[in-house]
N, C-alpha and C positions, 0 to 999 in steps of 0.2 A: 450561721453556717449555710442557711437555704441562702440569706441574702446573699453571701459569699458567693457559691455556685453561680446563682443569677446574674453573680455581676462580670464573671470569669465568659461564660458563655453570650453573655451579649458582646464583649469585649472580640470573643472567635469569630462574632459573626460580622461585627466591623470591620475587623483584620481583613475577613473573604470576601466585603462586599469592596474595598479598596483593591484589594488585588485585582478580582474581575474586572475593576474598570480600568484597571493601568495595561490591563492585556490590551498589544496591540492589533486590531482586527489584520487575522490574514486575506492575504491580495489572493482573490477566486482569480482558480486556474482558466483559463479560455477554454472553450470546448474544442477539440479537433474535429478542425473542417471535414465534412461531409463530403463525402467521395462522391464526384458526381454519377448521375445514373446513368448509366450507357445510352445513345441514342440510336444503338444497331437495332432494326427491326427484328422480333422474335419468328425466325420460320417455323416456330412449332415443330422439330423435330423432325425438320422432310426430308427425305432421304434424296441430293443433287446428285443426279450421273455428270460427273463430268470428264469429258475428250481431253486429252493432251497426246503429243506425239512425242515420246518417251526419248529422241533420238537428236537431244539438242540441249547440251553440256552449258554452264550449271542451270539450266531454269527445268531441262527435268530430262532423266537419264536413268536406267538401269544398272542397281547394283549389285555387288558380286550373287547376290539372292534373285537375282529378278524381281527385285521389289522398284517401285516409281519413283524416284526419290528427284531432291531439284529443289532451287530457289520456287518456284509456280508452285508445288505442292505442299511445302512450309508456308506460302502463302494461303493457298486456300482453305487448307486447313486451321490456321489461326483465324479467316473470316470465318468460317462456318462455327469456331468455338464461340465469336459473340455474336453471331445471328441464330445458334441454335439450330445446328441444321447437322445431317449425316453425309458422307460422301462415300460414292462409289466410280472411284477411277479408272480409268483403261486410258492403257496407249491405241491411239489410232492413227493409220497413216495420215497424215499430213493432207493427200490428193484428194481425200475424200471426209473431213474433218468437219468441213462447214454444212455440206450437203447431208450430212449426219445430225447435225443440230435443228436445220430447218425442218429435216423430215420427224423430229423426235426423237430421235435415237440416245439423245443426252441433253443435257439441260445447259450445259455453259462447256464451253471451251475455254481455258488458258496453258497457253503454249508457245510464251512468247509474240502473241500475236498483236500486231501495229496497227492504231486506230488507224482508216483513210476515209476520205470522203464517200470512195466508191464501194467499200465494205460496207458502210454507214447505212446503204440504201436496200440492203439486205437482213443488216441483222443491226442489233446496239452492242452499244460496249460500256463496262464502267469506266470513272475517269482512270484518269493515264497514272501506272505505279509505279513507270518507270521510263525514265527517257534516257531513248537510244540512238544512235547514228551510224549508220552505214560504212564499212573501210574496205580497204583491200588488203587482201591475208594470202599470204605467200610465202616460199619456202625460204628460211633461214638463212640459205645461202647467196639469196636472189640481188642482184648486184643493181641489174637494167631497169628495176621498179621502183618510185620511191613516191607513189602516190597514183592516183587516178588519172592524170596526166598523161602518164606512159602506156597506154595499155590499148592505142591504133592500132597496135600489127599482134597484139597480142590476146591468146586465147583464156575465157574469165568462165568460172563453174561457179551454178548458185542453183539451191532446190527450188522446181516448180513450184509456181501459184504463192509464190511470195513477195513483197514490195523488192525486195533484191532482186529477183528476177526483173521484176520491169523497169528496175533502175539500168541491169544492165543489157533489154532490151532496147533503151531509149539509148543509152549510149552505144550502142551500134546502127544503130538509124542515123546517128549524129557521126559513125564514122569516127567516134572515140573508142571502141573496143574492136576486133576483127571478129570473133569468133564466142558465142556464147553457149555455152553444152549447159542441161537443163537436167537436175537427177533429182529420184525422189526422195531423197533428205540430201542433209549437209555431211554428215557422216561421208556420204557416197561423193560429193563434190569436195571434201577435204582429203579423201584416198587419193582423189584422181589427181590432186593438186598433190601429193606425195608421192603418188607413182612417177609423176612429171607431166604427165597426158594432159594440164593445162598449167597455166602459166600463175594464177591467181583467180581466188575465189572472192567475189562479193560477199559482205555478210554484217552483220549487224556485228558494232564492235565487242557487246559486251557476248555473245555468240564466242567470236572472235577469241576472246581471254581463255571463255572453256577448251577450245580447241589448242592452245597454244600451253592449258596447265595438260590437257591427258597425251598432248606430243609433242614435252618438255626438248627444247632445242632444236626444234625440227619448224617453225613455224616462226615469222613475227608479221606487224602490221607496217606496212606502208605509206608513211604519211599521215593524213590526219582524216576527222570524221570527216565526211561529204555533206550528210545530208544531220535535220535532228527530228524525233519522229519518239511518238509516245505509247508504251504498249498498254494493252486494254485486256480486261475478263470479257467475254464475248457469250451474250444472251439472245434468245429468241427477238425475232423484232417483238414490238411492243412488252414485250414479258419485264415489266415495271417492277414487280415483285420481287426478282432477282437480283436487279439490277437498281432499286433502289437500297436493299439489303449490304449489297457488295461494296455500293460507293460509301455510304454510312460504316462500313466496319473497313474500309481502307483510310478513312480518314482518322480514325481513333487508333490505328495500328499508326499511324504516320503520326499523329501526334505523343503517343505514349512510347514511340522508339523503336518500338519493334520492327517497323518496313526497312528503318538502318540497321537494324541489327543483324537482322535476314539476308540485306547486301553483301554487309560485313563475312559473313558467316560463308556464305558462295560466291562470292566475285573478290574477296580479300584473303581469305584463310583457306577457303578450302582446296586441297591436293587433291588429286584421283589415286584412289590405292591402287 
């Protein structure tokens, strides 16, 4: 009877050492790839004042709340989420925006503003997040305009201290525009072009789009870009720190989608309520 037992039980234990080896080894899963580590530099939390001039449809605008809203402030605030930094915004005129940053009064400016060489020598800028070109914006009904061509005898509005301006200063030295009136925002030079008081406004095309989504049928563009020209975050000269932070978290925003989606979002879909 023991032998019995003894023999039943070696007998289970062959049975399970044959099974175990007929098991076919499972295929190890791969590890999921490691999310790389960000390369935006940590600001530790600094609190950036940053300038923008609130009056220039979609990169940054006031809405129905007076709050600063815009493609520029969607931006800087998704850099400042991967450099770790706080923001405290204000609109500022325009005329007096740059002279505010040199003296301290805020630490970057973006406001749609266009790298140039001759800005260059006063302050930095991060790389370019967006390239723009120059058109002519004119009223709806406008027959006698169909580009920068036509515009010898004819009177053109663009806001002071902008590469528009001196575009369409240089073309009245060249005796291609007659008459150039000079205001301190675009708001004010797209009034005057809808009151009739000029004939067409200079302006950066994608500018251009905002003005034609918030005075729907009242505006188009004439012709095509002129000029092509890259906008920039705009830091103290030498201020490294900022401006190395910025271009490192514009690059990972542009690679991970979000700089188009941000496009997408203000120069594709969005309406003015």
């Amino acid at each position: 009877m023991v032998r019995r037992r003894w023999l039943v039980a070696t007998v289970l234990v062959v049975v399970a050492l044959i099974a175990v080896g007929c098991q076919r080894p499972q295929a190890q899963q791969p590890a999921a790839p490691a999310k790389p580590a960000s390369q935006v530099p940590d600001l530790g939390g600094q609190t950036v004042r940053v300038a923008t001039d609130a009056t220039y449809p979609p990169f940054e605008m006031l809405d129905k709340d007076k709050n600063i809203v815009g493609y520029d402030i969607d931006l800087i605030n998704n850099i400042c989420q991967l450099a770790n930094c706080k923001l405290d915004i204000k609109s500022t005129a325009w005329d007096g925006i740059f002279p505010a940053l040199q003296k301290g009064d805020y630490d970057t400016v973006i406001s749609g503003v266009t790298i140039t060489a001759e800005r260059a020598k006063t302050m930095d800028f991060s790389e370019a997040y967006m390239d723009v070109g120059q058109v002519v914006l004119v009223r709806a009904d406008e027959t006698r305009i169909n580009g920068v061509d036509d515009l010898a005898d004819k009177s053109v509005a663009v806001q002071r201290g902008t590469t528009n301006a001196e575009a369409a200063t240089n073309f009245q030295k060249q005796k291609k525009v007659k008459t150039v009136k000079q205001f301190p925002t675009f708001d004010l030079a797209v009034k005057a072009l809808l009151n009739k008081d000029v004939d067409a406004v200079i302006i950066d095309n994608t500018a251009a789009s905002g003005y034609m989504g918030t005075n729907p049928d009242k505006l188009k563009v004439a012709g095509e870009k002129f000029t092509s020209e890259g906008l920039g975050i705009v830091v103290r000269k030498g201020d490294t720190k900022l401006q190395s932070a910025f271009n490192a978290a514009l690059k990972e925003l542009k690679d991970n989608g979000i700089l188009e989606n941000l496009y997408q979002k203000w120069f594709v879909e969005w309406k003015p309520s």
